[in-house]
C-alpha positions in Angstrom: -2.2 17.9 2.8 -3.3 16.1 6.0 -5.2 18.7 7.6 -6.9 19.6 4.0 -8.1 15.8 3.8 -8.9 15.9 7.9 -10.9 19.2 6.6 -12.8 17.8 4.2 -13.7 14.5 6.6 -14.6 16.9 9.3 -17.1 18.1 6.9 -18.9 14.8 6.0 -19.7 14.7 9.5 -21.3 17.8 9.8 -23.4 17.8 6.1 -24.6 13.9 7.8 -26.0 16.3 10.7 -27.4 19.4 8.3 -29.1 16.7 6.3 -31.1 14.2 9.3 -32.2 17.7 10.6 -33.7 18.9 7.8 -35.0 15.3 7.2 -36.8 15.7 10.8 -37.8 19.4 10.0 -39.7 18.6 7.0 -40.8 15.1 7.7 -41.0 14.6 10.7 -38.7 11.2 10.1 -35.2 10.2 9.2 -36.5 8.3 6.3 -35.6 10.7 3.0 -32.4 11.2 4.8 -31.6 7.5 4.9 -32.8 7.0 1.3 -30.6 10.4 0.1 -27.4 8.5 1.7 -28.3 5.1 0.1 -28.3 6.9 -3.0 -25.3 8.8 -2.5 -23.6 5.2 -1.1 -25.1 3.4 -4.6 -23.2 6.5 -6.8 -20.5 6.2 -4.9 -19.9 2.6 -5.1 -20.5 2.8 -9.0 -18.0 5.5 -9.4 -15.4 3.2 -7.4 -16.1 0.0 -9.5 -15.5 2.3 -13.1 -12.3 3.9 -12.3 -10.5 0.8 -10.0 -12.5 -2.2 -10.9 -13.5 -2.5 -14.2 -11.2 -3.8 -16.9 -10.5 -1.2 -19.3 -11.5 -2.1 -22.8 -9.1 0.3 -24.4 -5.8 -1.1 -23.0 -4.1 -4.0 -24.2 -3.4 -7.0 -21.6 0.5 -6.9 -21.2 1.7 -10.3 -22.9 4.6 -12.0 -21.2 7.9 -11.1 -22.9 9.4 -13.7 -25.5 12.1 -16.1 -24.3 15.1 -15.2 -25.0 17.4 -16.5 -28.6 19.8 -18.4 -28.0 22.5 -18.2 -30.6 
């Protein structure tokens, strides 16, 4: 499982590469390439905040139990 995930990491480096180079081939500048990773950062960021951020409006907030009758 570590080597998939090392794999996969390996690979962000190398799309980073693909993408300033074809940035420079059609442009001439790193600018659409900086703006396409902003982007990608902005989804990103939103995607983190909805699944481990946000409070979830269809769960119920846990109550704390009731004491205890005494009898």
């Amino acid at each position: 499982m570590i080597g998939i995930a090392g794999a996969i990491g390996g690979l962000g480096g190398v799309a980073i590469n693909l993408v300033l180079r074809s940035s420079y081939l059609a442009n001439g500048t790193a600018t659409a390439a900086f703006w396409a990773f902003g982007g990608f950062y902005v989804v990103a960021a939103g995607i983190t905040w909805q699944i481990y951020v946000r409070t979830p409006h269809d769960v119920p907030t846990l109550q704390p139990a009731p004491a205890p009758i005494r009898a």
